[in-house]
C-alpha positions in Angstrom: 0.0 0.0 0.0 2.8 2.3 1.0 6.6 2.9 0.8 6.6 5.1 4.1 6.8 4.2 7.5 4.4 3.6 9.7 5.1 3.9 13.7 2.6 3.7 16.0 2.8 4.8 19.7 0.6 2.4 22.7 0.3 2.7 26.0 -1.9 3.6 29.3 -2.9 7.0 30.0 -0.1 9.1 31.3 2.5 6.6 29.8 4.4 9.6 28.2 3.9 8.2 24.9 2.9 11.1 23.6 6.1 13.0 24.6 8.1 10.0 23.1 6.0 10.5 20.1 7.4 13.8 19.7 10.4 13.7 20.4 11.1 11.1 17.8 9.4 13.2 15.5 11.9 15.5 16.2 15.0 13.6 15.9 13.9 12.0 12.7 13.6 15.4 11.4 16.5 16.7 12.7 18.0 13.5 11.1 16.2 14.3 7.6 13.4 12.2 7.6 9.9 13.9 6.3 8.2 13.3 9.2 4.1 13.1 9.7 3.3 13.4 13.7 -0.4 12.5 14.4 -2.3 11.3 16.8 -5.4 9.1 17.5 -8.6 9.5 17.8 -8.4 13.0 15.3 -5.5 13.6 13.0 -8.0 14.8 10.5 -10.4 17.9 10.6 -13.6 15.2 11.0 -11.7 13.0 12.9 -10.7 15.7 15.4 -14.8 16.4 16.0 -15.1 13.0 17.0 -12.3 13.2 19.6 -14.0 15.6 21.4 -17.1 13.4 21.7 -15.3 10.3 23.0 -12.7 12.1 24.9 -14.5 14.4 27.2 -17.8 14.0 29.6 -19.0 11.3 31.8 -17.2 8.3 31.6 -20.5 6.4 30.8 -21.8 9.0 28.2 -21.3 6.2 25.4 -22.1 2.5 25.8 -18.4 0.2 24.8 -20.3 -0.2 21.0 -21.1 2.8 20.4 -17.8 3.8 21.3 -16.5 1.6 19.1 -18.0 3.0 16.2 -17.4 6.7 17.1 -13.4 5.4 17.1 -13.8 3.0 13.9 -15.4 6.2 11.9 -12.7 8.7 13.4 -9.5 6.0 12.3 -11.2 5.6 8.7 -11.4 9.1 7.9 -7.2 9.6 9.3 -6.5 6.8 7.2 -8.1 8.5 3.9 -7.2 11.9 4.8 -3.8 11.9 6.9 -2.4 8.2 6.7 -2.2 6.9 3.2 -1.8 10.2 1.3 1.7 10.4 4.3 2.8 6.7 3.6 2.1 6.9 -0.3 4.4 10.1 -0.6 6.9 7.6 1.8 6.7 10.0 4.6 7.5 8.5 8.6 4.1 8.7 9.9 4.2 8.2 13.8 0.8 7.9 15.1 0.0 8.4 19.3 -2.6 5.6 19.4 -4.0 3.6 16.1 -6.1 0.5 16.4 -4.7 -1.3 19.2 -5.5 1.4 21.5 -9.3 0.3 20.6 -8.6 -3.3 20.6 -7.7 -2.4 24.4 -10.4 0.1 25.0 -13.4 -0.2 23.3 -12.6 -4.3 23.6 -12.6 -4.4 26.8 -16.2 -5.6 27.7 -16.0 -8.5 25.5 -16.1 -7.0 22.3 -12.7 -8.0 21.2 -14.1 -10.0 18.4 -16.2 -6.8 17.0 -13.3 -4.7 17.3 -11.4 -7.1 15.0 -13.9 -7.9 12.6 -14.9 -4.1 12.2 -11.4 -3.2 11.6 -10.7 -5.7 9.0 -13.5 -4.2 7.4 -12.6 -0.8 7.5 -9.3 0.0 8.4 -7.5 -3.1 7.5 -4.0 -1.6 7.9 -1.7 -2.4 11.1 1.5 -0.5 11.5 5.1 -1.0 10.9 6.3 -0.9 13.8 4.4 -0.3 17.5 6.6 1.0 20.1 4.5 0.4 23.6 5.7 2.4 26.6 5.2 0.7 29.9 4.7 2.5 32.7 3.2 1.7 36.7 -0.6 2.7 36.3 -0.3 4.2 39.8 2.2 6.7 38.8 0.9 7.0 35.0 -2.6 7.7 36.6 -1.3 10.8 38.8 0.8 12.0 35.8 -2.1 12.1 33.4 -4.8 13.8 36.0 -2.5 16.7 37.0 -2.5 17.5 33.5 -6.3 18.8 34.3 -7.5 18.5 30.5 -10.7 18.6 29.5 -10.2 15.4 27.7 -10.2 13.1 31.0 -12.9 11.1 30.3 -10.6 7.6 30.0 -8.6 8.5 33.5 -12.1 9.6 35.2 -12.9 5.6 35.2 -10.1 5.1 37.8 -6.8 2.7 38.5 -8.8 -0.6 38.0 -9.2 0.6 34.6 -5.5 1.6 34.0 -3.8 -1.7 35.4 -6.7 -4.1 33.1 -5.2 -2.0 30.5 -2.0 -2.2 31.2 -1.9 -6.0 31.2 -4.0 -5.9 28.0 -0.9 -4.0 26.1 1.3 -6.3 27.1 -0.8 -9.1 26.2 -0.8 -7.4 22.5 2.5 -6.9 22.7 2.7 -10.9 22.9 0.3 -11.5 20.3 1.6 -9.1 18.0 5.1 -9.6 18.6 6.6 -9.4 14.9 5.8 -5.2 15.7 5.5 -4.5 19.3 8.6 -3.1 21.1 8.1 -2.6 24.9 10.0 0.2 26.3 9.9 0.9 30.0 8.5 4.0 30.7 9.4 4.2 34.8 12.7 6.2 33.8 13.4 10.1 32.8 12.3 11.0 29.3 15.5 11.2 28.3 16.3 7.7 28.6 13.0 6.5 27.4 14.0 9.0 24.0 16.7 7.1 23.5 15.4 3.7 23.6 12.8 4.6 21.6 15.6 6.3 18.9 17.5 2.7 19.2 14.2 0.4 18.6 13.0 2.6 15.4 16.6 3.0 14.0 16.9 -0.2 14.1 13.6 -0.6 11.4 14.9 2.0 9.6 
């Protein structure tokens, strides 16, 4: 489909992914590359709406289906709008989140088979590479509620939610294990970075 790069960035909320997102985005650039940094759910103008739906009010405002749609719909319009158009020009397109963040998610009331079969429908793309950072929920938890966002709705269902999740990534990270990188996330950025610089290089 592509002769780009595709990275994708997983992990709980308040992993620092998103940092480590960025900062690769900057080395690589630094470095030369033409890189795309996006992020999941949004990345495109209608994509973006949808964000705001699923991300922010009470954590029961959608049922786990419905949810799963909202996310499906948001990932199939990055893909035509932000994605492929990136990947086909052979751009580095590093993504904070893509599907396996809804595997996790929106999967996580035993819906994994939906989540699956409604991908393979729609989005039907996996990246190249998926560097997971792995981080305590405790700690990841407190990092991502100081932020004091409006876009807490995830964090708002508590710690029971962040460790299931947690042990869901790495469970991915198992069955997936041809693309998933773990990285331990309990250190300074800096040293995370440079992990993180060694795993992609190393695909490169």
């Amino acid at each position: 489909m592509s002769k780009g790069l595709f990275l994708s960035f997983e992990g709980i909320d308040g992993s620092g992914k998103s940092t480590q997102a960025r900062l690769l985005a900057e080395t690589l650039r630094a470095a030369g590359c033409d890189v795309v940094l996006t992020r999941e759910p949004g990345g495109s103008p209608g994509a973006e709406e949808i964000r705001a739906l699923v991300l922010q009010g009470d954590p029961d405002r959608w049922s786990p289906e419905t949810e799963l749609l909202l996310f499906t719909a948001a990932r199939r319009d990055h893909l035509e709008r932000t994605i492929r158009p990136a990947l086909a020009a052979g751009k580095v397109v590093i993504c904070d989140r893509f599907a396996d963040s809804t595997r996790m998610y929106q999967g996580r009331s035993g819906l994994r088979a939906q989540v699956d079969a409604l991908h393979d429908t729609m989005i039907a793309t996996e990246p190249d590479l998926t560097i997971l950072i792995d981080m305590d929920p405790v700690a990841a938890l407190g990092r991502a509620k100081a932020r004091a966002t409006a876009e807490e709705r995830f964090e708002d269902f508590g710690l029971s939610l962040q460790e299931q999740m947690r042990a869901g990534f790495l469970a991915l990270a198992q069955e997936y294990a041809h693309r998933f990188r773990v990285i331990d996330g309990n250190r300074p950025a800096e040293a995370v970075a440079a992990d993180v610089l060694h795993t992609v290089t190393d695909a490169l």
